[in-house]
C-alpha positions in Angstrom: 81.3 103.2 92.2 83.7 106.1 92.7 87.4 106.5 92.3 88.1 106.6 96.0 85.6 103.2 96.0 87.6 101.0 93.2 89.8 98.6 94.0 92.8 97.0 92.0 95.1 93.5 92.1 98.2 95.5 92.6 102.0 94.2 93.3 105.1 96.9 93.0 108.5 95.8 93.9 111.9 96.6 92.7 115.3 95.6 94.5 117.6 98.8 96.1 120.2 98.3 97.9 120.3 95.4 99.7 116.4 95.3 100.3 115.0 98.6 101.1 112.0 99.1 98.8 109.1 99.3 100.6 107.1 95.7 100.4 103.6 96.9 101.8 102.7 97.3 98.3 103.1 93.7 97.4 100.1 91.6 96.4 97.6 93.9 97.2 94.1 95.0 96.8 94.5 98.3 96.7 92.6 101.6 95.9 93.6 104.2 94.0 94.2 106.6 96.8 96.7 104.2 98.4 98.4 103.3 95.4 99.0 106.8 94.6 99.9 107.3 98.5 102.3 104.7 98.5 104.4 105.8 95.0 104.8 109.2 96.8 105.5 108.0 100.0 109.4 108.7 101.5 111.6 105.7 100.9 113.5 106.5 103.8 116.4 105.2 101.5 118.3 109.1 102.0 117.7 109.5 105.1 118.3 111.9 107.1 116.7 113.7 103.8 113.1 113.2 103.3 111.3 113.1 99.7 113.0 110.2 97.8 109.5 109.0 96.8 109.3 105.3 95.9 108.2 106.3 92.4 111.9 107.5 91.4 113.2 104.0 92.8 111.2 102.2 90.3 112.6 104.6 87.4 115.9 104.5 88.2 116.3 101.2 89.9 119.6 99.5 88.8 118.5 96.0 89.5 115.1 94.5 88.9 111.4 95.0 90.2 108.0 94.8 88.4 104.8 96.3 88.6 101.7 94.2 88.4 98.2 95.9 87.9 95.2 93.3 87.5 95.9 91.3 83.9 99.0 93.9 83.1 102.4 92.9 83.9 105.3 94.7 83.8 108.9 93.8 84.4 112.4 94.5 84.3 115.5 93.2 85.1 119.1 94.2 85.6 120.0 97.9 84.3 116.4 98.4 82.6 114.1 100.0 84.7 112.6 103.3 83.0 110.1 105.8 83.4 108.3 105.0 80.8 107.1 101.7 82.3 106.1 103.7 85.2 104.3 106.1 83.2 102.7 103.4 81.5 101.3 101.9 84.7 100.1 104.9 86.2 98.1 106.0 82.6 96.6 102.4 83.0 95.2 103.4 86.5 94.0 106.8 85.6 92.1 105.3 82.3 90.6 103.0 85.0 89.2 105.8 86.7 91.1 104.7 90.1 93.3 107.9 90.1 91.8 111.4 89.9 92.5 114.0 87.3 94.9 116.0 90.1 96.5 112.5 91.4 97.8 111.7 87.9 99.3 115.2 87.3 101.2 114.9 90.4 102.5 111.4 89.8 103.1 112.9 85.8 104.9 115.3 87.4 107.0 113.3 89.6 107.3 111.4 86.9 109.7 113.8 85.1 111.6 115.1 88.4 112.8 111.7 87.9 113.3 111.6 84.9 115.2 114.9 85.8 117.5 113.3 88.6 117.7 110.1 86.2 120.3 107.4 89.0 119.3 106.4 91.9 122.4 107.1 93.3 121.7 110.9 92.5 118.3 111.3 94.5 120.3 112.3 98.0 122.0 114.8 96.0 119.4 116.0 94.5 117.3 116.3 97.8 120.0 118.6 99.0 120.5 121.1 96.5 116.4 121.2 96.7 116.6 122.2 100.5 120.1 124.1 100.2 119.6 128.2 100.6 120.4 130.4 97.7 123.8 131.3 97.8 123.7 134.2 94.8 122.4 137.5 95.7 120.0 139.0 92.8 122.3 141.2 91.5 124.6 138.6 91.3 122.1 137.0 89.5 121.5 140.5 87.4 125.1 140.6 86.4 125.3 137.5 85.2 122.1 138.0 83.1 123.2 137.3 79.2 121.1 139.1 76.6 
């Protein structure tokens, strides 16, 4: 069977706001290739800024949520959701073989922008410096060059 082929028992929830996490992922049979869509998929929670991928919610999540992949549980409540669960999970599904080589670098490396932005509360903000223009010329940038 290939990756695109397996399937998994899958259920990922955590509570933002006043119930704005995405619930399509939510007692599922699911393949690797929409689990993998569906952490990287726009939460639609910054809007009118696009990119707060539902992966950061579950990191940074100050409520509660869980992650449920076949026999593995995972679950947090109030003030501890963390990357490392969700690095946990998604090294679970890749040592399955339901996430390719390229899939789990990208979630890996979402994984630390994340980590990076590190409050929920921060991932508009975030989104804005990422899309805001350069403001300082390169030989501003020279000048300010320490050796």
């Amino acid at each position: 069977m290939s990756t695109s082929d397996k399937r998994a028992s899958v259920s990922i929830y955590c509570k933002i706001y006043t119930e704005n996490f995405s619930q399509a992922m939510i007692d599922r049979y699911a393949t690797g290739k929409e689990i993998y869509n569906f952490l990287l998929k726009d939460a639609k929670c910054c809007l009118p800024l696009k990119g707060d991928c539902n992966l950061w919610y579950l990191g940074t999540n100050e409520k509660f949520g869980h992650i449920i992949y076949n026999e593995r549980v995972w679950h947090w409540s109030w003030g501890e959701a963390s990357f490392d669960t969700v690095q946990e999970f998604i090294d679970v599904v890749y040592k399955d073989g339901l996430f390719t080589k390229g899939q789990y670098l990208k979630l890996s490396a979402k994984i630390e922008e994340g980590r990076m932005i590190g409050d929920m509360y921060l991932i508009g903000e975030y989104l804005s410096e990422k899309i805001k223009p350069s403001t300082t010329t390169s030989t501003e940038k020279e000048n300010n060059h320490v050796i």
